[in-house]
KOLDREN-640191 format. One line per 8 residues: number of its first residue (from 1); for each residue y, x, z of C-alpha. Coordinates in nm, 3 decimals, decimal comma. Last residue first. Layout:
! KOLDREN-640191
NUM) Y:X:Z  ...
END
This chain:
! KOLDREN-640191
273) 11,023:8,148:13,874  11,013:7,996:13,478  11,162:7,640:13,486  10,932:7,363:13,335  10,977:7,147:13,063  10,787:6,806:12,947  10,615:6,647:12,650  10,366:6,360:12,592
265) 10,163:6,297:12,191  9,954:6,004:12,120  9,906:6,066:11,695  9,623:6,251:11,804  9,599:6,612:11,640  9,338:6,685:11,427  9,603:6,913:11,166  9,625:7,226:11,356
257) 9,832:7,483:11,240  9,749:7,815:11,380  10,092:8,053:11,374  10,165:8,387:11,197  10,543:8,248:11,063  10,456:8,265:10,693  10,086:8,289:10,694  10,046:7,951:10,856
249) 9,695:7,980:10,953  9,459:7,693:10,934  9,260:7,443:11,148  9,070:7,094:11,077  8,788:7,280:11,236  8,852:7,554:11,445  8,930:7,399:11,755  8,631:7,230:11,762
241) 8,717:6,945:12,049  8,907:6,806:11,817  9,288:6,754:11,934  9,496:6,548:12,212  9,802:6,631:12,212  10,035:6,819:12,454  10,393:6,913:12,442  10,616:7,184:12,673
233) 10,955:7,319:12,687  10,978:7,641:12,838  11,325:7,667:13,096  11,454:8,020:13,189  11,524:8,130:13,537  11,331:8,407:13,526  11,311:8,525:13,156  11,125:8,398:12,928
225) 10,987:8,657:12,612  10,621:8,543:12,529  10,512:8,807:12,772  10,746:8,651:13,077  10,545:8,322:12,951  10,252:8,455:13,037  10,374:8,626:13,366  10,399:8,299:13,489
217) 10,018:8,232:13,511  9,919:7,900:13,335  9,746:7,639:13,591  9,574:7,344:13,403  9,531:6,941:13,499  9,379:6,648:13,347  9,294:6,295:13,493  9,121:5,998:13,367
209) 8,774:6,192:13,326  8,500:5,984:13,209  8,351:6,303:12,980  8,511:6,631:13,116  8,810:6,719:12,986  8,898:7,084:12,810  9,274:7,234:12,811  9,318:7,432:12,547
201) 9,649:7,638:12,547  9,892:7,717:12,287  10,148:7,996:12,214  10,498:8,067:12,067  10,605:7,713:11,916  10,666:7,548:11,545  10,430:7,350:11,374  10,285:7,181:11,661
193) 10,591:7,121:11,789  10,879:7,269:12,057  11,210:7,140:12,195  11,534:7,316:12,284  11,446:7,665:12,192  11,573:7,977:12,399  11,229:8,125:12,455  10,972:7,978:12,168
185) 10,821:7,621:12,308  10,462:7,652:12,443  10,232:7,387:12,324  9,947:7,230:12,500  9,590:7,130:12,344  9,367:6,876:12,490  8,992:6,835:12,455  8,770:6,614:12,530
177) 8,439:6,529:12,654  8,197:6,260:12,599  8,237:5,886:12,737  8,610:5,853:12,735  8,894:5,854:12,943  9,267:5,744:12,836  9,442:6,009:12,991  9,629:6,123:13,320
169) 9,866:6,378:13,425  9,906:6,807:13,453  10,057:7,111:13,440  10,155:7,384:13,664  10,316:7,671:13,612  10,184:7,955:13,837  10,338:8,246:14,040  10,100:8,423:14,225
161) 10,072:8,502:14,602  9,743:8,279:14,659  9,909:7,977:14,508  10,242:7,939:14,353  10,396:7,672:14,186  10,622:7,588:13,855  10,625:7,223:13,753  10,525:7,071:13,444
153) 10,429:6,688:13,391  10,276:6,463:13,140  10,139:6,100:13,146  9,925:5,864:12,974  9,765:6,075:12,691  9,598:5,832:12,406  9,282:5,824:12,295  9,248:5,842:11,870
145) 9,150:6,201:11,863  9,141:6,327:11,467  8,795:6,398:11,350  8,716:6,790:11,219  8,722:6,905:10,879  8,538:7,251:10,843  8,527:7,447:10,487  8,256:7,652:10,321
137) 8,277:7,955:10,059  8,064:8,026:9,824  8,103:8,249:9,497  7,866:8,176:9,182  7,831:8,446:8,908  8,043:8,618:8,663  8,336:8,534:8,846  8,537:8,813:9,109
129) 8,704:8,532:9,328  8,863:8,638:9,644  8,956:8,390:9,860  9,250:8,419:10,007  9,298:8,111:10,238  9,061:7,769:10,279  9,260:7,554:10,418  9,257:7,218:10,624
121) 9,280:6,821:10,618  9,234:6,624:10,985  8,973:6,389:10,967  9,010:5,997:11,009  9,281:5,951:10,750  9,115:5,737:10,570  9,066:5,982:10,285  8,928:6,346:10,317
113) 9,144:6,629:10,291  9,032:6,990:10,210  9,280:7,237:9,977  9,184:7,549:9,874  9,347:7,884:9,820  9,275:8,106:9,524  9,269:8,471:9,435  9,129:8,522:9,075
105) 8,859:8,562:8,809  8,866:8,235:8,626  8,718:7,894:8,736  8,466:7,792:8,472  8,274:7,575:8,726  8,403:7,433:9,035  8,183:7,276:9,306  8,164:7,066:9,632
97) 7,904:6,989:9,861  7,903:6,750:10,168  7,540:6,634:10,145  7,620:6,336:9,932  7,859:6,490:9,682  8,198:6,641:9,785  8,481:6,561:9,588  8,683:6,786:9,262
89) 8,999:6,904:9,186  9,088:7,201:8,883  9,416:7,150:8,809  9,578:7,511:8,937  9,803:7,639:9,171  9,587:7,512:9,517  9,205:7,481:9,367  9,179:7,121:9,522
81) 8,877:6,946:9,710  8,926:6,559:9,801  8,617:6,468:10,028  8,381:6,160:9,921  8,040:6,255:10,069  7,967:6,355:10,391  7,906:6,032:10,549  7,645:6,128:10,811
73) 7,587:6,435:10,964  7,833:6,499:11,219  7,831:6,839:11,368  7,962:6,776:11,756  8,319:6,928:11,860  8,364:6,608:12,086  8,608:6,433:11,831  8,370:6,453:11,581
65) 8,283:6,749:11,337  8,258:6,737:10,950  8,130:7,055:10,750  8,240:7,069:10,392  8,010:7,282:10,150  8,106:7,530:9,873  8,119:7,624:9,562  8,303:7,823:9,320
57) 8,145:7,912:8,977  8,234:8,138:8,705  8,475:8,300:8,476  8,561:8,676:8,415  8,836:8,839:8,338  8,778:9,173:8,197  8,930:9,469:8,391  9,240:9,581:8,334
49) 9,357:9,890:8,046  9,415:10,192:8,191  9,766:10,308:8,307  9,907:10,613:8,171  9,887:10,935:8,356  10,123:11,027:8,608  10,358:11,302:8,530  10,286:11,632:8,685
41) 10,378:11,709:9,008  10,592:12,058:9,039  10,374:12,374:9,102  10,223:12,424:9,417  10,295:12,766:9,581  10,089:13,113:9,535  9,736:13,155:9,535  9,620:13,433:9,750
33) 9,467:13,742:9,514  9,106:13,653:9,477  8,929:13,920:9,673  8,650:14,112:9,458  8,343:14,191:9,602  8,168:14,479:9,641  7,965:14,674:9,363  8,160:14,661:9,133
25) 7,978:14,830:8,836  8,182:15,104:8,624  7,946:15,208:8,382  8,039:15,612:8,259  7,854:15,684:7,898  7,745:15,948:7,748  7,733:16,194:8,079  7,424:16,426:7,976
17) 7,232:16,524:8,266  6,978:16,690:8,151  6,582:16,619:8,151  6,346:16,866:7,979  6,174:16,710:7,652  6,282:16,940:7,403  6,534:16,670:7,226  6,680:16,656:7,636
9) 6,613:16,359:7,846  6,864:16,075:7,995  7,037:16,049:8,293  7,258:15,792:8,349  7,560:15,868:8,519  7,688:15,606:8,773  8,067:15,526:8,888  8,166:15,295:9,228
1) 8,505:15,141:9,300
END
């Protein structure tokens, strides 16, 4: 700490040092003494009030693919839309467009069929809908396979050193491509579905094709959980060549469910080397 005198002048005029008055100036800085230990938490505060709820406009078109994974662009119109929960249900116009209005600030799920039972139906999950405004959000339907799958068979192989399971067998051909899809049972099950298995694999078929065949490395199914020795059971179905179409996520067991599946179904099992 650092004291000045002021000096000041004398009644005759002649300067003295007269000490009146003693300023103490710090003239180097203070350290804030080191904060001790949190205090206890306070109580929250109370909850504000929510937010307004708003109403508004969903909409939305409905893409259609064919069995080849090709955008089809005729026939749009006449598609059963639902707002799952609630009874708001409309069908696509002309171009494939669908629309809700006065639909409430929410999270919805939709519903897509269409009628005839040509197209597989889907989901639309979790959307978000904030109102005040118009909120799209589009949906896929793809054509269900009507060719039917002759025969089926599994057998485990190796080639080059590596340990394969083998599938394969013959199809009604067609003139454009195709697509299978083959479900993996769950280790230990007895039988496996589209609803209910560990993993899938695409197979793709060129057009005219009468034949199919795939090669799935063993040490897949030792990551799903089989064991050496163990049998998978196996199905395939023909399904829309756009996979994603006419597809949905089961959130309660984390699995795809795919809903443009040919009614012509084959299954078979294979032991794990």
């Amino acid at each position: 700490m650092k004291t000045m005198i002021l000096k000041f002048l004398s009644e005759k005029g002649r300067p003295a040092l007269i000490p009146m008055l003693f300023l103490a100036l710090n003239l180097a800085s203070c350290k804030k003494p080191d904060a001790g230990p949190e205090g206890p938490q306070g109580a929250p505060g109370a909850q504000g009030n929510p937010g307004p709820a708003l109403s508004g406009s969903l909409k939305g078109y409905v893409n259609h693919y064919d069995i080849a994974g090709s955008k089809v662009t005729t026939d749009l119109s006449g598609d059963s839309v639902y707002v799952d929960g609630t009874t708001f249900a409309g069908v696509t116009d002309a171009n494939g467009m669908f629309s809700f209005s006065g639909l409430s600030t929410g999270v919805y799920d939709l519903t897509v069929k269409k009628s005839g039972g040509i197209y597989g139906s889907t989901k639309v999950q979790n959307i978000e809908f904030a109102g005040n405004g118009d909120t799209y959000r589009n949906a896929s339907l793809s054509a269900i396979p009507t060719n039917s799958i002759s025969t089926f068979m599994a057998y485990d192989t190796t080639i080059n050193s590596v340990n394969y399971i083998r599938v394969r067998g013959a199809l009604q051909s067609s003139t454009r491509a195709q697509s299978l899809i083959m479900f993996v049972s769950s280790p230990g099950a007895s039988s496996v579905t589209p609803q209910s298995y560990s993993s899938y694999y695409v197979v793709n078929v060129a057009a005219n094709a009468t034949s199919y065949a795939k090669n799935v490395p063993t040490t897949d199914f030792y990551d799903l959980g089989f064991t050496s020795g163990s049998t998978t059971h196996l199905q395939v179905n023909f399904v829309g060549s756009n996979t994603q179409a006419s597809a949905y996520i089961d959130f309660t067991n984390n699995r795809t469910i795919f809903t443009a599946l040919s009614a012509s179904s084959a299954s078979a099992q294979a032991q794990v080397q």
